[in-house]
N, C-alpha and C positions, 0 to 999 in steps of 0.2 A: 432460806438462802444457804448457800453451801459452805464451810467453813476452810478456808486454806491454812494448814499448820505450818510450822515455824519450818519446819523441811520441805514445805511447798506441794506437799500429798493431801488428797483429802480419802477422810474416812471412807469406809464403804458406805455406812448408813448414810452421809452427806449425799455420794451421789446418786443413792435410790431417791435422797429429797428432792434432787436436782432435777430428776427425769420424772418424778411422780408431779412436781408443779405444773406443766403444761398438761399435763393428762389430767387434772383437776379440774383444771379451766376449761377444757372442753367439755369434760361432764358439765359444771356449775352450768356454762352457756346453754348447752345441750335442754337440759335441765328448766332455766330461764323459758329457752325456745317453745319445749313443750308445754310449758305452763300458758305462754301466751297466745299458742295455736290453738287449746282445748278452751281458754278462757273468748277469745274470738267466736269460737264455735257456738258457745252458751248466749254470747252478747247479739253475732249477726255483722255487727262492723260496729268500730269503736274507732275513736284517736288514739294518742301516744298518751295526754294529758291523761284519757279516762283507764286505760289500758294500768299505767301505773297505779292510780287510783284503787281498782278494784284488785291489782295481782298486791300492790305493796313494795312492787318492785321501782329503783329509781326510773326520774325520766332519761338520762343516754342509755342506761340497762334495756328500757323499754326500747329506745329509737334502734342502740347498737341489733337486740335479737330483730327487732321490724325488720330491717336493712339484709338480714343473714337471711330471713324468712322469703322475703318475698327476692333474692338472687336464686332462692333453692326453688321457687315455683312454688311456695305454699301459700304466700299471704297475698295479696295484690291491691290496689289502690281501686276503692268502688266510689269514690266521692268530695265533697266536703261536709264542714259542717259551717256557719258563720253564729257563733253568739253572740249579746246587745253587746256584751263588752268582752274585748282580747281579739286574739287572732283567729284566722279562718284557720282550721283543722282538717288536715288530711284526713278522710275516715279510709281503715283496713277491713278485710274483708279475709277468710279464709278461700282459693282458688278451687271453687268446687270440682275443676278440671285437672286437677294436681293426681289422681288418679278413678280407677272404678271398682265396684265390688260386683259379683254376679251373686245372683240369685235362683234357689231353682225348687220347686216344687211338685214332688212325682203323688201321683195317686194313681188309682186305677181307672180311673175313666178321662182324667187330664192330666196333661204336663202344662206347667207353668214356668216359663224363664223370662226373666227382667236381670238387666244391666242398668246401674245408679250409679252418680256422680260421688263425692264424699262427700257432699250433702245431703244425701239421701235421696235427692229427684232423679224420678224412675228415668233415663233417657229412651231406651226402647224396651218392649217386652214381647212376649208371643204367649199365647195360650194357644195347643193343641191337643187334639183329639190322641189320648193313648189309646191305640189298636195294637199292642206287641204285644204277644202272648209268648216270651220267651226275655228270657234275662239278657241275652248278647243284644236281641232286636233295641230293648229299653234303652240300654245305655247308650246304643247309635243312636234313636234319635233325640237322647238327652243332647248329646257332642254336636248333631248335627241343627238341634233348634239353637243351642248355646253361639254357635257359630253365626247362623243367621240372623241372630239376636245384637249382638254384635257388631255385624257386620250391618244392618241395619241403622244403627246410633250413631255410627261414623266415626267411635272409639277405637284408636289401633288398639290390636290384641293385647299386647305387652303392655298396655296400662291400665288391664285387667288386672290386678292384683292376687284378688283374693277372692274364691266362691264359697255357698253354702249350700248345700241339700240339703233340702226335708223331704223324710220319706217315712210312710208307715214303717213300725218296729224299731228296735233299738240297736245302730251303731257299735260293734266290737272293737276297741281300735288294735286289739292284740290280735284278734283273728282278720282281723282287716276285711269285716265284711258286715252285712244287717242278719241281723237276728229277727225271728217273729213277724218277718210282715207276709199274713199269711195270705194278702188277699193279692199279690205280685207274685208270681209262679216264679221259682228259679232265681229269684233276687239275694237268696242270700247265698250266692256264692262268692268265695273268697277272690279280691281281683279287681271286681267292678267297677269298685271306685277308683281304683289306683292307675285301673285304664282311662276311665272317662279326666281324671286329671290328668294324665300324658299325652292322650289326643287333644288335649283342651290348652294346655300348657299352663293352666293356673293351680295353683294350692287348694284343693278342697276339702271341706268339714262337712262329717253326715251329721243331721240331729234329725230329733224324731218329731215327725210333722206337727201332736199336739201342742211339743214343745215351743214350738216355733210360732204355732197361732200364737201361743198366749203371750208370747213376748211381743208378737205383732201389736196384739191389742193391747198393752202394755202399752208401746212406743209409741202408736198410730192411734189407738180404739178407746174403747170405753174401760179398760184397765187404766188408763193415767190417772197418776194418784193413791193406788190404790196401795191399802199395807202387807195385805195376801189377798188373793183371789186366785182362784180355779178357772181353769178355763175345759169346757168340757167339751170336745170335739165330737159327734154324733153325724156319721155319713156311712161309708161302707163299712167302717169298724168303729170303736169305739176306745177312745183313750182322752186322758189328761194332762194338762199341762199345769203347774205351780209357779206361780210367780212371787217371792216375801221380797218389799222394800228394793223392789226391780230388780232381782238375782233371780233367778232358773233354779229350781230347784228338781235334782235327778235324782236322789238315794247315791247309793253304794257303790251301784252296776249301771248305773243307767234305767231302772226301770221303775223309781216312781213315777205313779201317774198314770200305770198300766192296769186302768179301772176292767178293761176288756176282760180278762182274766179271772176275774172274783167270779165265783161258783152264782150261779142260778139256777133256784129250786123250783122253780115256776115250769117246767115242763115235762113231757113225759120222762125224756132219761135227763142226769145231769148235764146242765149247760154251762156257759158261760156269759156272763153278763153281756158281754157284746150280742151273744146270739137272743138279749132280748129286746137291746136300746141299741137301734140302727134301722139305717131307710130302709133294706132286707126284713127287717121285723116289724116295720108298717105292711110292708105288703103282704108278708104270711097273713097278719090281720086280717087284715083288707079282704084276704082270698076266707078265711075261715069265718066271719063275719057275713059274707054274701058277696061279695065282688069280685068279677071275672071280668076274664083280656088279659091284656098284655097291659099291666099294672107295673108302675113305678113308685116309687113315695112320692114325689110329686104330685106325680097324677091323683094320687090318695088324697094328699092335701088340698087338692083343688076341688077336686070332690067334694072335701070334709066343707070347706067355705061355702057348696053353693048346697050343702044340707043333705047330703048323701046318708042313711040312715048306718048304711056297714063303714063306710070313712069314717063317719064322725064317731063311734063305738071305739076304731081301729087308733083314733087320733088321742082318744081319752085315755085309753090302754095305754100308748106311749106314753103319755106325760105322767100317767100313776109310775111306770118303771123309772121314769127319769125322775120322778120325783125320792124313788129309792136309791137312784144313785150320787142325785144330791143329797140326802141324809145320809151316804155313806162319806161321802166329801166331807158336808160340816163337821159330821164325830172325830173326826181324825184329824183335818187342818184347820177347824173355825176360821175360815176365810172371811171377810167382810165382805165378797163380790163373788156371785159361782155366774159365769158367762155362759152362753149357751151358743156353740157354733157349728159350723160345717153344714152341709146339703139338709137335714132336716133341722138343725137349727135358723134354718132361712125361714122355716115357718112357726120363729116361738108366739106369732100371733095369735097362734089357733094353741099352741101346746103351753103358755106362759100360765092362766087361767087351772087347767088341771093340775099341772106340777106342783101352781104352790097351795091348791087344796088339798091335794092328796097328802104334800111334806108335813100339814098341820096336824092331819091323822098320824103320821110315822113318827117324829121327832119337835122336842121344844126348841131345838136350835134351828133358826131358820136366817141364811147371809138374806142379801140384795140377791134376787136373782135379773138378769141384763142378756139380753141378747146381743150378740158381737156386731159389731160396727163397719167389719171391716169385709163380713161376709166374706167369699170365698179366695178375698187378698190375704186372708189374715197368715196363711202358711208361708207363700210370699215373700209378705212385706216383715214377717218376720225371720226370714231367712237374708234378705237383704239387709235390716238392721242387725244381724250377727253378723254378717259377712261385713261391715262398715268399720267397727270395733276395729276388727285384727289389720284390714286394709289400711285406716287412718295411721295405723303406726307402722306397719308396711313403708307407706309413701313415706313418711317421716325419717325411715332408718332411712329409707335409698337414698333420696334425696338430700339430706343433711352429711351422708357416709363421706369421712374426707375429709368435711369443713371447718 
């Protein structure tokens, strides 16, 4: 409260009290608010009674931020409730329409975009055929599926928030561009992203595809719960994702996790671990083993199940490598879960068996090994749970801004 002296002047420090008290109150409220929209979010729909209950906050604290919440569009009325005894209860609900997050998923053989609620429910998505063989072609028809994705859900643009890319290699944010992905011609040039966010008009974040499975499968998959787990991505290249106590874990630079990289002595000149564990290194098999055509790892693998003698040779050989790059995972992060995903992890049916024979010969540390859940969403839906993060407080600045 401000003090008025006997000359009828107040101090300076009085009236920075004077002007800092309403600025308080809006933090405290602010503050209240968000506690009750995240607490919402965890419950599903709640009353006021249970609301105060589990925050500790009073019951008009409680009613006062409801009332602020759902004039801003963030909370809304889904119900009642009637107990044996007392009154009926309005139950709240967080407005999963309050805004959306995009999602997007680049690889070399597909693009994947999906637009979600701030509940996470996918409203539309598109999977297409990547055929650009040039970095300007990618990003158009990243803008141009983002678009009809969109425009597909019936979500005006502008309440798209917030997107995420995952794409092979590692995001530079000082050079503004990917690093490393070596299997996208011309992708790491400086720009790309900063175009596809101007034609698109939303904020976007790159992270790197591993990464974003493993969060997926974290969120979605067979990672909930987990204390660490590896997630080990295995399709046209080869990388990792770290998850400790649902944090992401990158190193320094960004490039924990880039198992690709580690030297492999397994062939005539030196390699690189990728060039022994990926669908490309089933089919060299496949081909040096006895098998000709126009081979896929798929097609390997189907083979391998109906008893093909050079498959199945080709399919044991992968799981021995993989089972050396699971021993290089547990020595260095003792994970409780190493997951096994991407295009040749679609077939840990046939490769689960050798992996974890061959790790008993390499190494005494042996996690759970699990095949992913989430199969070829898991980049996806883990780019959409990062994109939801930063969106949910997005819609919360805009919409509370002012009140």
């Amino acid at each position: 409260m401000a003090r008025v002296h006997e000359n009828g002047a107040m101090r300076a420090g009085d009236v920075t009290e004077q002007q800092e008290q309403p600025w308080n109150r809006r933090r405290l409220r602010s503050t209240n608010e968000r506690l009750l929209l995240e607490r919402l979010r965890g419950l599903g729909a709640a009353s006021r009674a249970q609301l105060a209950r589990e925050t500790g906050l009073s019951k008009p604290t409680v009613s006062s931020a409801l009332a602020s919440l759902a004039a801003a569009g963030l909370v809304h009325e889904v119900g009642t409730h009637a107990p044996e005894r007392g009154r009926t209860a309005v139950l709240y609900a967080p407005d999963p329409a309050a805004g959306y997050a995009l999602g997007v998923d680049i690889g070399r053989g597909w693009l994947r975009v999906a637009v979600a609620d701030l509940d996470g429910t996918v409203v539309a998505r598109a999977d297409v055929r990547n055929r650009a063989r040039a970095s300007a072609a990618l990003a158009g028809l990243v803008v141009d599926t983002a678009r009809q994705v969109t425009a597909n859900s019936g979500v005006d643009p502008a309440e798209v928030v917030h997107g995420v890319v995952g794409t092979p290699g590692v995001y530079d944010e000082k050079q503004r561009r990917v690093r490393y992905a070596m299997h996208l011609p011309g992708w790491g040039r400086a720009g790309i992203v900063d175009r596809m966010s101007t034609e698109l008009g939303v904020p976007l974040e790159v992270h790197n595809d591993a990464n974003l499975a493993a969060l997926g499968e974290y969120t979605y998959g067979v990672g909930a719960g987990s204390r660490l787990f590896a997630y080990i991505l295995i399709g046209t290249g080869l990388g990792m994702g770290i998850v400790g106590e649902g944090r992401l874990f990158t190193g320094a630079h960004g490039l924990a996790g880039e198992i690709g990289f580690l030297p492999w002595p397994g062939g005539r000149k030196p390699e690189r671990l990728e060039d022994a564990v990926s669908g490309e290194a089933v089919v060299e098999a496949a081909r040096q083993f006895g098998m000709s055509g126009q081979l896929t790892a798929k097609a390997v693998f189907d083979a391998a199940r109906q008893g093909h003698p050079a498959a199945v040779r080709a399919v044991q050989l992968e799981g021995e490598r993989i089972a050396h790059t699971v021993a290089a995972a547990a020595a260095v992060l003792d994970p409780d879960l190493v997951v096994l995903g991407g295009g040749v992890g679609h077939s840990v049916d046939l490769l689960l068996r050798p992996v974890q024979e061959h790790l008993r010969t390499l190494t005494p540390l042996r996690p759970r090994i699990a095949p992913g859940r989430l199969g070829e969403d898991a980049v996806l839906l883990g780019a959409v749970a990062t994109a939801l993060d930063t969106a949910r407080a997005m819609v919360f600045e805009r919409r509370t801004a002012g009140t």
